[in-house]
Every structure is written in C-alpha cells, then in structure tokens.
C-alpha positions as CSV (number, residue, x, y, z in Angstrom):
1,X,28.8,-7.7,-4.3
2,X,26.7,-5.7,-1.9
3,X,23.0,-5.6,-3.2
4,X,21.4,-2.2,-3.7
5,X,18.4,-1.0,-1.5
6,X,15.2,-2.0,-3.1
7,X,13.1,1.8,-1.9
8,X,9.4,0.3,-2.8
9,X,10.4,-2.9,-0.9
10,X,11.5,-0.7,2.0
11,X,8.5,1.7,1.9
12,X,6.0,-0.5,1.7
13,X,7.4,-2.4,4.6
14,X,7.3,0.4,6.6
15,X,3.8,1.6,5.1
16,X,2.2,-1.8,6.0
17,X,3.8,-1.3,9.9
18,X,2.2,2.4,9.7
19,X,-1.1,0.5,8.5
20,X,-1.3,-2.2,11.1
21,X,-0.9,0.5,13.9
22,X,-3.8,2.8,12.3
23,X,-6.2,-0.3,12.0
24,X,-5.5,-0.9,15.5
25,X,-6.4,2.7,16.4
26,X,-9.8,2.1,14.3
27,X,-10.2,-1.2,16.0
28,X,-10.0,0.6,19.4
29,X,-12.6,3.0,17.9
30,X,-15.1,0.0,17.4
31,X,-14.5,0.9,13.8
32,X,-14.0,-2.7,12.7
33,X,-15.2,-2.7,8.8
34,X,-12.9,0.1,7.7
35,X,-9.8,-1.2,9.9
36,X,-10.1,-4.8,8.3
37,X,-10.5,-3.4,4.8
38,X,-7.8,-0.8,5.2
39,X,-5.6,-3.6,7.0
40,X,-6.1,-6.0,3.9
41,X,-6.0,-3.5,1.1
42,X,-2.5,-1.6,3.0
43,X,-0.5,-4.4,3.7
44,X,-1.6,-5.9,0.3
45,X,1.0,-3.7,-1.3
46,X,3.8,-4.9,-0.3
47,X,3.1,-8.1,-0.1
48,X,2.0,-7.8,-3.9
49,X,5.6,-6.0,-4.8
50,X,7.4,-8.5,-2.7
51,X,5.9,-11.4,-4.7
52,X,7.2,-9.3,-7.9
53,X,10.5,-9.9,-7.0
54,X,10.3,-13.3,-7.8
55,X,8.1,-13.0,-11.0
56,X,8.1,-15.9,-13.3
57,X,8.3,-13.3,-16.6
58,X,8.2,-10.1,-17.0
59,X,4.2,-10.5,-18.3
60,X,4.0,-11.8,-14.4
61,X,6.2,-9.2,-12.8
62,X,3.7,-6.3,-14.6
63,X,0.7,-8.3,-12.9
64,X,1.6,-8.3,-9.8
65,X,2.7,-4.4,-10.0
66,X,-0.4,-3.9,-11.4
67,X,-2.8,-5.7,-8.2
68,X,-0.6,-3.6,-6.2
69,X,-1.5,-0.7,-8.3
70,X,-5.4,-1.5,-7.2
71,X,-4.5,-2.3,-3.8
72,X,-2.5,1.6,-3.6
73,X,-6.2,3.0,-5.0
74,X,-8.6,1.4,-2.4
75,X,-6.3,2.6,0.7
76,X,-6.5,6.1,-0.9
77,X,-10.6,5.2,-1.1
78,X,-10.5,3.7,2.9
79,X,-8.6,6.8,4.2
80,X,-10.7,9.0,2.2
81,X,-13.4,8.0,4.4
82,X,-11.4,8.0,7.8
83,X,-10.4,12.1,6.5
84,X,-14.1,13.2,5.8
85,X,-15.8,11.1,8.0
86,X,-16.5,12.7,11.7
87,X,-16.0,10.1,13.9
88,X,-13.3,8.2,12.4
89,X,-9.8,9.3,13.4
90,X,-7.6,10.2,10.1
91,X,-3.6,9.7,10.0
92,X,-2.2,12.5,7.3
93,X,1.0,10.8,7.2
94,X,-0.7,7.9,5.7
95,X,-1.9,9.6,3.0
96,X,1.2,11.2,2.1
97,X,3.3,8.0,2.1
98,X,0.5,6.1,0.1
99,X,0.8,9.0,-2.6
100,X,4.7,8.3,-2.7
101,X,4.1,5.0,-2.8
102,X,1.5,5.3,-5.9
103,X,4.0,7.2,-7.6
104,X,6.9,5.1,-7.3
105,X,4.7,1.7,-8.4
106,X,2.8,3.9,-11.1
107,X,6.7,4.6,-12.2
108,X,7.6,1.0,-12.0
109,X,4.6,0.1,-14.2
110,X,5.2,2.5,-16.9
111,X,9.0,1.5,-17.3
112,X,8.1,-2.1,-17.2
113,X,5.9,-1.8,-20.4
114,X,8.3,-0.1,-22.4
C-alpha cells in the first residue's frame, strides 16, 4: 500500500530549508541575534510536527502540535521585525508560507480536540 503525502511534513521541510538560507542572509548581515532566534524558532516546526508522528497518545500528539503552534507565532514575531526594521533584509515568501503553515497546524489542532 503506497503511503499518502503527509503536506505539513512536506511544508515544513521545505519551510525549515527556506529558513536556514534567510538566517544565513542575516548572518552575512552581522545580524546574528535575529538569525539564531529565527533559525531555532523556524526549524522548530517541523521538527515539533515530525516528533507528532510518533506521539505516544493522542493527549501527546495535541502537545506537540501545540509547541509547534508557539514556535509558528514567534517566526511571525522574528520576521515582523526583519519587515519593519530598516536594516534588516525581509523575505515575503517567508511570511506567506509561515501563514499556510499556521493554518494548516491551527487545522490540525482543532480536529485533534474534537
């Protein structure tokens, strides 16, 4: 039996890829603070949704979801601060796959309680 896609899985592999270039970008930038909390916070995500695949309960699979929940809301916080600050370069594509990406785990949470 062929196993079905997993889209969050997917997208937040490619997110955290997308996320290791831009902190690398800041780093070049001598922009070290925001690139290492952005580099923890964004690749957090997945890793968090990853280890929710292997949940011990479902009371385990929500917690997990939910830390990757936080970890969607502090990337939106970090690239806030790349958009409005003036020296700090800002990658809109970013912050329109983190918003997917916080929709789709927001999703997942909200059917997992039911």
């Amino acid at each position: 039996m062929e196993k079905k896609e997993n889209s969050i899985l997917t997208k937040t592999i490619a997110f955290s890829l997308l996320i290791i270039e831009f902190c690398e970008e800041l780093e070049k930038n001598k922009k070290f603070v925001i690139a290492n909390q952005l580099l923890k916070s964004g690749t957090s995500i997945g890793a968090n949704v990853h280890e929710a695949q292997n949940a011990e309960s479902k009371a385990d699979f929500i917690h997990k979801v939910k830390i990757a929940a936080k970890e969607v809301e502090e990337v939106k916080y970090w690239l806030i601060l790349c958009k409005q600050s003036k020296s700090y370069p800002f990658n809109e594509d970013l912050e329109k796959k983190i918003q997917e990406i916080g929709l789709i785990i927001y999703k997942i949470l909200s059917s997992s309680k039911k």
